[in-house]
RODO-2510 file (C-alpha; in nm, 4 decimals, decimal comma):
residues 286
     n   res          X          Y          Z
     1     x    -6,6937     6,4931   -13,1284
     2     x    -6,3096     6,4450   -13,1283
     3     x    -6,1288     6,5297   -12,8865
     4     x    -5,9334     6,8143   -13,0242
     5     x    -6,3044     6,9591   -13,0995
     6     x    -6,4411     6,9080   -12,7259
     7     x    -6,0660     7,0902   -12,6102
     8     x    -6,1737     7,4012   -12,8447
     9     x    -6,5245     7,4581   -12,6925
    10     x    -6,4247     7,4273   -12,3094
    11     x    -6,3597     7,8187   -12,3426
    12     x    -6,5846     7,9108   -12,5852
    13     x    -6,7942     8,2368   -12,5430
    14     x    -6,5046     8,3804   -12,2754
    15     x    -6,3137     8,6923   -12,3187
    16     x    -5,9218     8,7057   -12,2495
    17     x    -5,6884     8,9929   -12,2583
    18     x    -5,2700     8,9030   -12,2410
    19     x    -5,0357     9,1616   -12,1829
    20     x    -4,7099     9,0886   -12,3383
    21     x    -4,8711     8,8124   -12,5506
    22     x    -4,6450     8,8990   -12,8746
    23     x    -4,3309     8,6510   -12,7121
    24     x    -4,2721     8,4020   -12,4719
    25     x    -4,5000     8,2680   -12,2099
    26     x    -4,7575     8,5255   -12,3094
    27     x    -4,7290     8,4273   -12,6938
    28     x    -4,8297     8,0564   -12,5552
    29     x    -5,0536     8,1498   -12,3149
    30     x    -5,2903     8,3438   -12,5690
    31     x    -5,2191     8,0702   -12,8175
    32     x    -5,3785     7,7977   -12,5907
    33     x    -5,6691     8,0359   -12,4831
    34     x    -5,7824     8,0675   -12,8468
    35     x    -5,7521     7,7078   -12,8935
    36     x    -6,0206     7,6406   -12,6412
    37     x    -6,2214     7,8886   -12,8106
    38     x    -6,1523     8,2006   -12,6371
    39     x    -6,1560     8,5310   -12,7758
    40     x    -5,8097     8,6359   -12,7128
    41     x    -5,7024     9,0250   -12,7281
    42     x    -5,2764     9,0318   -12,6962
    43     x    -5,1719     9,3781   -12,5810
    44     x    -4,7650     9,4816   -12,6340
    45     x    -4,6019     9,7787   -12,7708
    46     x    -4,4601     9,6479   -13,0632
    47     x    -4,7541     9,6403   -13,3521
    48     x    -4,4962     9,4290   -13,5704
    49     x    -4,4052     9,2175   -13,3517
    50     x    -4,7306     9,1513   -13,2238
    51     x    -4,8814     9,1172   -13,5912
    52     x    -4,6957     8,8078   -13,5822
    53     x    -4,7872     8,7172   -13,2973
    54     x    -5,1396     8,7217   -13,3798
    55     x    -5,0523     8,4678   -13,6748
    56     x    -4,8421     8,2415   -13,4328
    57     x    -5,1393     8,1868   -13,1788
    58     x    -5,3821     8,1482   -13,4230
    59     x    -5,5002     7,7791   -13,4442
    60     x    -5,7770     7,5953   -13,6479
    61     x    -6,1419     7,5920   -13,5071
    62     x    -5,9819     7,8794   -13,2522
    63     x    -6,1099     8,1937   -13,1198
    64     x    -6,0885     8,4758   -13,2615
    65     x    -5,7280     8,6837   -13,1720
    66     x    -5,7154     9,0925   -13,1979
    67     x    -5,4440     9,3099   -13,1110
    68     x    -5,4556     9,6261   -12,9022
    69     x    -5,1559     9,8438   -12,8344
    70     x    -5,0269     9,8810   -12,5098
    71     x    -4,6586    10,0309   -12,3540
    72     x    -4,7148     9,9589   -12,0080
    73     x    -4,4534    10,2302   -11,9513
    74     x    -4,6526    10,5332   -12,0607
    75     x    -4,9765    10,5786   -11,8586
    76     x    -5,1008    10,7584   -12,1500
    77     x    -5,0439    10,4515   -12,3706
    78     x    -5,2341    10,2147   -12,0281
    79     x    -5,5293    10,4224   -12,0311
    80     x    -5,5543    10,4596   -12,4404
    81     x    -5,5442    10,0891   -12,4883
    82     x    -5,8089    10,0711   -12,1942
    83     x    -6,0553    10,2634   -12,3579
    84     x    -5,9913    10,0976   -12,6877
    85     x    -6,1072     9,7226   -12,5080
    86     x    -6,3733     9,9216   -12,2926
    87     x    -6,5286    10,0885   -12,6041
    88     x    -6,6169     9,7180   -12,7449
    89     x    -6,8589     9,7128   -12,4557
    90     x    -6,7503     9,3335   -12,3975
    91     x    -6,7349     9,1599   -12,0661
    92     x    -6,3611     9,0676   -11,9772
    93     x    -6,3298     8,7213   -11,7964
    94     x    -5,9754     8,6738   -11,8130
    95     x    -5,6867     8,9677   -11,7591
    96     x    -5,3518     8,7748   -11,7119
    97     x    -5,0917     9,0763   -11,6228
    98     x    -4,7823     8,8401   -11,8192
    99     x    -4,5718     9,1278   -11,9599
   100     x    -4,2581     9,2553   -11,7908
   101     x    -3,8880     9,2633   -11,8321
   102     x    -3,5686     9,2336   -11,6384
   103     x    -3,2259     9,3235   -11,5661
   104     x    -3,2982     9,6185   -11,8030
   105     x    -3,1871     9,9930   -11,6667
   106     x    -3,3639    10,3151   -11,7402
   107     x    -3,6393    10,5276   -11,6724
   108     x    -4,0563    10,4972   -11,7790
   109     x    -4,2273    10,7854   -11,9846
   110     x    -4,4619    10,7981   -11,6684
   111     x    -4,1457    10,8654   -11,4418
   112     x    -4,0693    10,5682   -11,2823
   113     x    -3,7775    10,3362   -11,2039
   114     x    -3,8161    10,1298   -11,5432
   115     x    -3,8812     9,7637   -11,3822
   116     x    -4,0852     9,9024   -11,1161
   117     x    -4,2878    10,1624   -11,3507
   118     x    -4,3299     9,8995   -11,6015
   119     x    -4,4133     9,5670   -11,4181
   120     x    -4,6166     9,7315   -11,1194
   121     x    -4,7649    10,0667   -11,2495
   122     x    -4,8662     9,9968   -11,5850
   123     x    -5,0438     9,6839   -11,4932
   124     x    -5,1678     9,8302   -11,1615
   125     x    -5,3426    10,1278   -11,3457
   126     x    -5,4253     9,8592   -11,6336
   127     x    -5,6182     9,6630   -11,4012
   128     x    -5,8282     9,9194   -11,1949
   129     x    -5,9639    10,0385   -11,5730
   130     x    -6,0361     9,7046   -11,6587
   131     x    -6,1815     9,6557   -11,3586
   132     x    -6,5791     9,6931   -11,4394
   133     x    -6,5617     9,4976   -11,7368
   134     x    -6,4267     9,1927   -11,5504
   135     x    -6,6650     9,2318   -11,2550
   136     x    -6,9442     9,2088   -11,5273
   137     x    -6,8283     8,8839   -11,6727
   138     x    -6,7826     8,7320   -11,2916
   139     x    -6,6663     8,4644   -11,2431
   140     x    -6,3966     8,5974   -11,4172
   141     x    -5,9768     8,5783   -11,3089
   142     x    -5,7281     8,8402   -11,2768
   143     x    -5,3716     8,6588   -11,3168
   144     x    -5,0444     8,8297   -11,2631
   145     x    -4,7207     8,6694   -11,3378
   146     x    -4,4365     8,7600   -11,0843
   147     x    -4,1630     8,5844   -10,9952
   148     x    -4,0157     8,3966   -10,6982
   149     x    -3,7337     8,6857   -10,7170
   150     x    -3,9837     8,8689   -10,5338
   151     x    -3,8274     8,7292   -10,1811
   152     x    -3,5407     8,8650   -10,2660
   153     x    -3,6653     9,2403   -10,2011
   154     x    -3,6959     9,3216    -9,8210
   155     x    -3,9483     9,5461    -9,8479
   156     x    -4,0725     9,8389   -10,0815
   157     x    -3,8605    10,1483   -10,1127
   158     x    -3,9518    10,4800   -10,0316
   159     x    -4,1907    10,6336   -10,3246
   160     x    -3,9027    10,8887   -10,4455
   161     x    -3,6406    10,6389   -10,4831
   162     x    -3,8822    10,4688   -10,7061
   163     x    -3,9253    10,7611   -10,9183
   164     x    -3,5530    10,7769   -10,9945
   165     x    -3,3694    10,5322   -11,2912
   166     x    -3,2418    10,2527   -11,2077
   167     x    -2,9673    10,1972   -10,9880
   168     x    -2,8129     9,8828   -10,9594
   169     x    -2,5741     9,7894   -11,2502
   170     x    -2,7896     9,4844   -11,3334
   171     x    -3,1196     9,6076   -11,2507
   172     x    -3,1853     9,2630   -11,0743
   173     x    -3,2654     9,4029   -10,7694
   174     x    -3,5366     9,6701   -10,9072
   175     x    -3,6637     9,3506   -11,0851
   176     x    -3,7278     9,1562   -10,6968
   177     x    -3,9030     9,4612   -10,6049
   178     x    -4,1690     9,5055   -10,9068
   179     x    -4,2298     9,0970   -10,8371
   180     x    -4,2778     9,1689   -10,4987
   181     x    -4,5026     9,4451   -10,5476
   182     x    -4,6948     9,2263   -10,8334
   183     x    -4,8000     8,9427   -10,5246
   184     x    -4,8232     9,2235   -10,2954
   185     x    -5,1249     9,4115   -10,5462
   186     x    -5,2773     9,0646   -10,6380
   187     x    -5,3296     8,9906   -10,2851
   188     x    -5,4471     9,3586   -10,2510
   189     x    -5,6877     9,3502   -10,4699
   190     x    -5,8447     8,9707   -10,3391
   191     x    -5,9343     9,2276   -10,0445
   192     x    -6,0939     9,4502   -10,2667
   193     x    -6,2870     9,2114   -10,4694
   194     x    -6,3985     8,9702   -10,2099
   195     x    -6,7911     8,8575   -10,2474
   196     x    -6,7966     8,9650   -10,6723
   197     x    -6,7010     8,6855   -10,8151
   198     x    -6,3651     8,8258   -10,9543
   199     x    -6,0677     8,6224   -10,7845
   200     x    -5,7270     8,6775   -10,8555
   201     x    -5,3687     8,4947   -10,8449
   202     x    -4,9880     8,5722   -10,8734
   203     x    -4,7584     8,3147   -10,9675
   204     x    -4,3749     8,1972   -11,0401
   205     x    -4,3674     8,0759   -11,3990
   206     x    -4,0140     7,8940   -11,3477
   207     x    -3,6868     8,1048   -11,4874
   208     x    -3,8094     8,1368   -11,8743
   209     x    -3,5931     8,1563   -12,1406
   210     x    -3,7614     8,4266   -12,3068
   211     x    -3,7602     8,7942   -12,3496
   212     x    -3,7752     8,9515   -12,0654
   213     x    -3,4257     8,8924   -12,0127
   214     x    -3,3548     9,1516   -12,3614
   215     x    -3,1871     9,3372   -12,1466
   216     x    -2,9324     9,1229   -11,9871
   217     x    -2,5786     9,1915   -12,2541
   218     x    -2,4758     8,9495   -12,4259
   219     x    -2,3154     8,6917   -12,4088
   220     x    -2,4427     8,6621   -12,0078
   221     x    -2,7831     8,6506   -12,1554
   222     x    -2,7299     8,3732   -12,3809
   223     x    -2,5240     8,1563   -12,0920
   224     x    -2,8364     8,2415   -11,8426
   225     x    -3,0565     8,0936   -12,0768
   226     x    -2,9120     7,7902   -12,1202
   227     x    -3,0144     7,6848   -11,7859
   228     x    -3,3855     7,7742   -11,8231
   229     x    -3,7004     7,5805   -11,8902
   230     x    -3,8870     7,6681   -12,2418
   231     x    -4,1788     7,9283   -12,2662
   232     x    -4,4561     7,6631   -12,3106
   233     x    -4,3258     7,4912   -11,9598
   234     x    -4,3492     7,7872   -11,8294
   235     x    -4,6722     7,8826   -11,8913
   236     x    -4,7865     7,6343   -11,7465
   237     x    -4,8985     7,7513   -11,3899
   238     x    -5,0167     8,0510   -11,5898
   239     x    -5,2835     7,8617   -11,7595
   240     x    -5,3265     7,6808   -11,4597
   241     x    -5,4041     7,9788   -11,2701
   242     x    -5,6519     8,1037   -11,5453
   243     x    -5,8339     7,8031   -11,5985
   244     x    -5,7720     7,5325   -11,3481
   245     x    -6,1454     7,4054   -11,1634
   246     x    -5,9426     7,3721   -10,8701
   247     x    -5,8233     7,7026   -10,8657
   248     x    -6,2128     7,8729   -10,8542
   249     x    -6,2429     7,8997   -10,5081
   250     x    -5,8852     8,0468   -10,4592
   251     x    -5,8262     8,3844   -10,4493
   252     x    -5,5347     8,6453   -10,3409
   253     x    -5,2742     8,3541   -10,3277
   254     x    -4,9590     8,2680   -10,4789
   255     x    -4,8541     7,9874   -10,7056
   256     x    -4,5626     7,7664   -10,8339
   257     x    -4,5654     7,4654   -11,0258
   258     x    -4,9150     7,4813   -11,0610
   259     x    -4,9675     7,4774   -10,6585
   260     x    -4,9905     7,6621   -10,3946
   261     x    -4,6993     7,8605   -10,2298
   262     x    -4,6432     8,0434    -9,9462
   263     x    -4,4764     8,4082   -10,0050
   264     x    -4,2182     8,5620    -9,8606
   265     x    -4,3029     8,7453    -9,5512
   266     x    -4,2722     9,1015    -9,6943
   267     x    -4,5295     8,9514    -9,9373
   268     x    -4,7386     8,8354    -9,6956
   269     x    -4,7034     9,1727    -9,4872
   270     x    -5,1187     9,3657    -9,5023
   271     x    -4,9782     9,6445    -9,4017
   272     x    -4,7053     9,6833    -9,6498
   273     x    -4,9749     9,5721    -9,9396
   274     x    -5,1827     9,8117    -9,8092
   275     x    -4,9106    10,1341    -9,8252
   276     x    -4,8090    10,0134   -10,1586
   277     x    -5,1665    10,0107   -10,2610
   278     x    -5,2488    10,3344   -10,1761
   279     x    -4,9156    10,5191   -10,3161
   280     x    -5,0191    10,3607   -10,6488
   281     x    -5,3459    10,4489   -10,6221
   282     x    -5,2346    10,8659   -10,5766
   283     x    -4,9455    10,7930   -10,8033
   284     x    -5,2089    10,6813   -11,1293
   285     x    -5,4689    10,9578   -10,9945
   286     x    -5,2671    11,2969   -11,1089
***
């Protein structure tokens, strides 16, 4: 067997599901899944975009890719593209929570702060649907890429400034606070899953040059970019997290560079994890 055949069966037989897979470190994320074999499912918004996607990650001897539609802004859309994967009655045993965006203003279709309702809620309500399918395929991973701009938030807001648009003129500092809530819910939900099998990781990918910076004008965006590292260095700790052997014991922790980082100490904060947890519980439950 060569050695590009023994590389496509290590994942053979496993399920994935990639938010944001139609760009970036998603796009190569899902693309190296399916080359081991795995039977990738990308979920984005855009069905064009992510038709090419599809064709981009597909690789010879591969698994097989599908798309499902998913705006993580629009709980409608999260709970619509649930059902779609639930209703395949497959077991799940790989979520990675990649999509998000960045110094982009606005407002969600679900009434939240756009960063916040986008990178936190959507994937936070994503995840608890999910949630059966991946304790049935234990051991399975729940991955969630945040950022290292999450230490630059001190602390979560109060729950109605959340559900206002954006503030800032850059949006930057919206941005620190969805990261912060993303290792603040993957830590969360370690407690939650503790003795099932089901262990789960946040991580910094590096600053990507990809497109969750669409929102940044131009021509800042294109002079912040020039000092980034390329999507497929990037997802590296990604794929680390979601398939690493060394990784299979860890759970609830945070990652850079493929290792193991301490947080921030709002991150590491129980107490604060816990609030947030429970105001996004109530806040996906009406």
């Amino acid at each position: 067997m060569t050695d590009e055949a023994k590389l496509a069966d290590t994942l053979r037989g496993k399920v994935a599901l990639v938010t944001g897979a139609n760009t970036g470190i998603g796009l190569v994320t899902a693309r190296e899944l399916a080359r081991r074999g795995a039977h990738v499912f990308i979920a984005c918004r855009s069905a064009e975009r992510a038709a090419a996607a599809l064709q981009a990650a597909k690789t010879p001897n591969g698994g097989p890719i599908e798309l499902l539609s998913l705006d993580l802004g629009d709980l409608a859309s999260v709970r619509a593209c649930a059902a779609a994967f639930l209703g395949r009655d497959l077991p799940l045993h790989l979520l990675v929570n990649n999509a998000g965006l960045a110094g982009t203003r606005g407002f969600t279709a679900s009434g939240y702060e756009l960063a916040f309702g986008v990178n936190h809620i959507g994937h936070f309500l994503f995840t608890r649907l999910l949630l059966e399918a991946v304790k049935r395929a234990a051991p399975a991973r729940i991955v969630t890429v945040a950022s290292k701009a999450h230490s630059d938030a001190r602390g979560i807001p109060p729950w109605e400034q959340l559900q206002k648009r954006t503030r800032s003129i850059t949006g930057l500092p919206e941005y620190a606070v969805s990261k912060l809530a993303n290792v603040m819910f993957s830590a969360a939900l370690a407690r939650r899953l503790e003795g099932t099998g089901v262990n789960t990781y946040s991580l910094h990918p590096g600053v990507v040059a990809t497109d969750v910076w669409r929102g940044v004008p131009w021509p800042v965006r294109g002079l912040m970019k020039r000092g980034m590292i390329s999507p497929e260095e990037g997802a590296k700790t990604t794929f680390y997290c979601a398939t690493s052997p060394a990784a299979a014991e860890q759970t609830g922790l945070y990652y850079d560079k493929c290792s193991v980082k301490e947080p921030s100490p709002e991150a590491r904060d129980v107490a604060l994890g816990e609030a947030l947890w429970h105001q996004s519980e109530a806040a996906v439950s009406m």
